[in-house]
N, C-alpha and C positions, 0 to 999 in steps of 0.2 A: 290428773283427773279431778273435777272438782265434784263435789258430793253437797248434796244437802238431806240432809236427816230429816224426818218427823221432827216436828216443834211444839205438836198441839194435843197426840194422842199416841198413844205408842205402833209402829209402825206393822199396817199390815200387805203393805205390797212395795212391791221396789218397780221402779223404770227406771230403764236404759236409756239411755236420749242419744241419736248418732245426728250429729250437725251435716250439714251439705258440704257439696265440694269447697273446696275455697274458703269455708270459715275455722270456726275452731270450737272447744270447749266449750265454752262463753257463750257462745250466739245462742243456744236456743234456752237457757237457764232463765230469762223473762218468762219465757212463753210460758213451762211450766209452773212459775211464781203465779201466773194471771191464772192459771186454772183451777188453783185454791182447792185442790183435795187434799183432805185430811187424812194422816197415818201412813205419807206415804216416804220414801225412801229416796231419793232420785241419784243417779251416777253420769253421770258426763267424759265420759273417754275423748279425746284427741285422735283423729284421725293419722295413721301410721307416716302419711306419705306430706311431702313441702308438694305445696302446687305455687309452680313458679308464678313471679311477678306479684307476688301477696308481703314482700320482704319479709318473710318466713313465719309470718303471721298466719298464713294460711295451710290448711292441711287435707289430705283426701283418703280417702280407704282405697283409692286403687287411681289411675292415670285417666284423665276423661281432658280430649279426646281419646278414644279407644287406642290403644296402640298394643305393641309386641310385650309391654310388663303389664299391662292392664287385668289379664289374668292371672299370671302370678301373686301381682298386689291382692288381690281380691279376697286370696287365696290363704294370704298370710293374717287378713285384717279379719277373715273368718275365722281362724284358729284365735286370734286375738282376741272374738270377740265374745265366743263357745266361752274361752278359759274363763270371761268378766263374768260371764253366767253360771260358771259353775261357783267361782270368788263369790256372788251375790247368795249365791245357795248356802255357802257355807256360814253367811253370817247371819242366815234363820229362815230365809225365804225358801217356800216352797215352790217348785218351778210353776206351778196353777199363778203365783202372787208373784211373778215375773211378767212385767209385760215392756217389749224392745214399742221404742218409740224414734221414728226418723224423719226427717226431712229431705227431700231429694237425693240426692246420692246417699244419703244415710239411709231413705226409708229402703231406697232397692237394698242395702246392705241387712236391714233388719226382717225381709224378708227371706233374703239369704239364709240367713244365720238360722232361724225360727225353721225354714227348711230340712236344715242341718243337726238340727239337737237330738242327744237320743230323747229325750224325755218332751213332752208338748209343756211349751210356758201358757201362763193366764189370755195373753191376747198379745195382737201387734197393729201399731196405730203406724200408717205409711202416708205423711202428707205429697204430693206434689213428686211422688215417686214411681217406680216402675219396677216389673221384676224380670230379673234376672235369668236367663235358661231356659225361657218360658216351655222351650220346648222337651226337655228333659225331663220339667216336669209333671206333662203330658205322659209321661211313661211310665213313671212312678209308680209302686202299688201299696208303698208306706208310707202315705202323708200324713201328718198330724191337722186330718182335717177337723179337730176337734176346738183348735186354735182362734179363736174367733179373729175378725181383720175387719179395722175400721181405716177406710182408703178416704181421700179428699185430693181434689184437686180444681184450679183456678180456670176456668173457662177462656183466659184470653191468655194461659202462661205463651212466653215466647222462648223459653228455656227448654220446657221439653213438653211439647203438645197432649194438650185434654187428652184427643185421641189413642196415642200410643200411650199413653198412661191407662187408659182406660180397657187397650184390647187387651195389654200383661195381665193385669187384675181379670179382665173376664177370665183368662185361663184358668186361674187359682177356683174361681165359682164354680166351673166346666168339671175341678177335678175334685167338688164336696166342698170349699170350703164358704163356712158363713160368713161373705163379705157385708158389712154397711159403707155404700159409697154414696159421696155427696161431691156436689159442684157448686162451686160460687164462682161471683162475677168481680173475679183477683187475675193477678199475674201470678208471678213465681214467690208466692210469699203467704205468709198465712194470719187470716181475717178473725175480728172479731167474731163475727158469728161461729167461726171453723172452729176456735178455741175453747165455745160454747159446748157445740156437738161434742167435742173428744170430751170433756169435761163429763158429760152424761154419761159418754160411751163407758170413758172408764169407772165410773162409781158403778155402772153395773157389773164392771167386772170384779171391781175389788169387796163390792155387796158393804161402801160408805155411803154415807150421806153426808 
């Protein structure tokens, strides 16, 4: 797992960062370099699972296309990922100063997880993602809709459609929680301006400048 520490001020929030299918650690440690907040913490976990044809370069939190482990995966990379949240608690963070940050197959995972906790973290940023169970958790009558969610997604992705990105997240609204969603005119990838937005998002939630 690669880590990058505050360098500028002493650290008052940590992110999670979960990469998309198919990449790894590495891929998205630019993205939060460009976003230039200060005091913050950042952790980069590796997805549990090889996705073939990446010559082992590549990694996933669960099997996509869906298949017969895809649940199970999911399942394991959730306890995996519970346990990084509690490891990040233990080294000063308070779960408010926790906030999971994903991309595609990571963001659906980070809203998983964020689902999952006993305790509600600071926020969760889900780009170019979707959630999970949508319907399950329609049912629910203990969500941590206190959790604020800042969703984005690319107008012309051909990976996984505006649309169905967009009906999962209305769920999460339907059931209390305080979404900020934006759309830009991207694929499956994520824009300068997009980078802009989270950048704001999150100074409000860590109360930096």
């Amino acid at each position: 797992m690669i880590e990058l520490p505050s360098t500028d001020i002493p650290a008052k929030g940590a992110l999670i960062v979960l990469h998309g299918w198919g990449a790894n650690q590495h891929d998205l440690v630019p993205f939060v370099q460009n976003l230039g907040l200060k005091g913050t913490h950042s952790f980069f976990p590796d997805g549990l699972f090889d996705v073939p044809g990446t010559g082992g370069e590549g990694r996933g939190w669960f099997s996509f296309p869906l298949n017969e482990n895809s649940e199970r995966e999911r399942m394991k990379s959730r306890e995996m990922l519970i346990s990084l949240v509690n490891d990040v608690q233990k080294k000063g963070f308070t779960p408010k100063e926790i906030v999971l940050v994903g991309f595609s197959q990571g963001a659906g995972m980070c809203l998983d997880v964020m689902l999952h906790l006993k305790t509600p973290i600071g926020a969760v940023v889900a780009l170019s993602g979707f959630l999970l169970d949508g319907e399950k958790v329609k049912s629910r009558e203990d969500l941590p809709t206190e959790t604020p969610i800042f969703a984005a997604h690319g107008l012309y992705d051909p990976i996984l459609p505006l649309k169905q990105s967009k009906e999962t997240l209305h769920t999460l609204k339907e059931s209390g929680f305080s979404i900020t969603w934006k759309e830009y005119p991207i694929s499956h990838e994520i824009s300068y301006d997009e980078t802009g937005d989270v950048c704001v998002f999150l100074t409000n939630v860590f109360g930096t400048k």
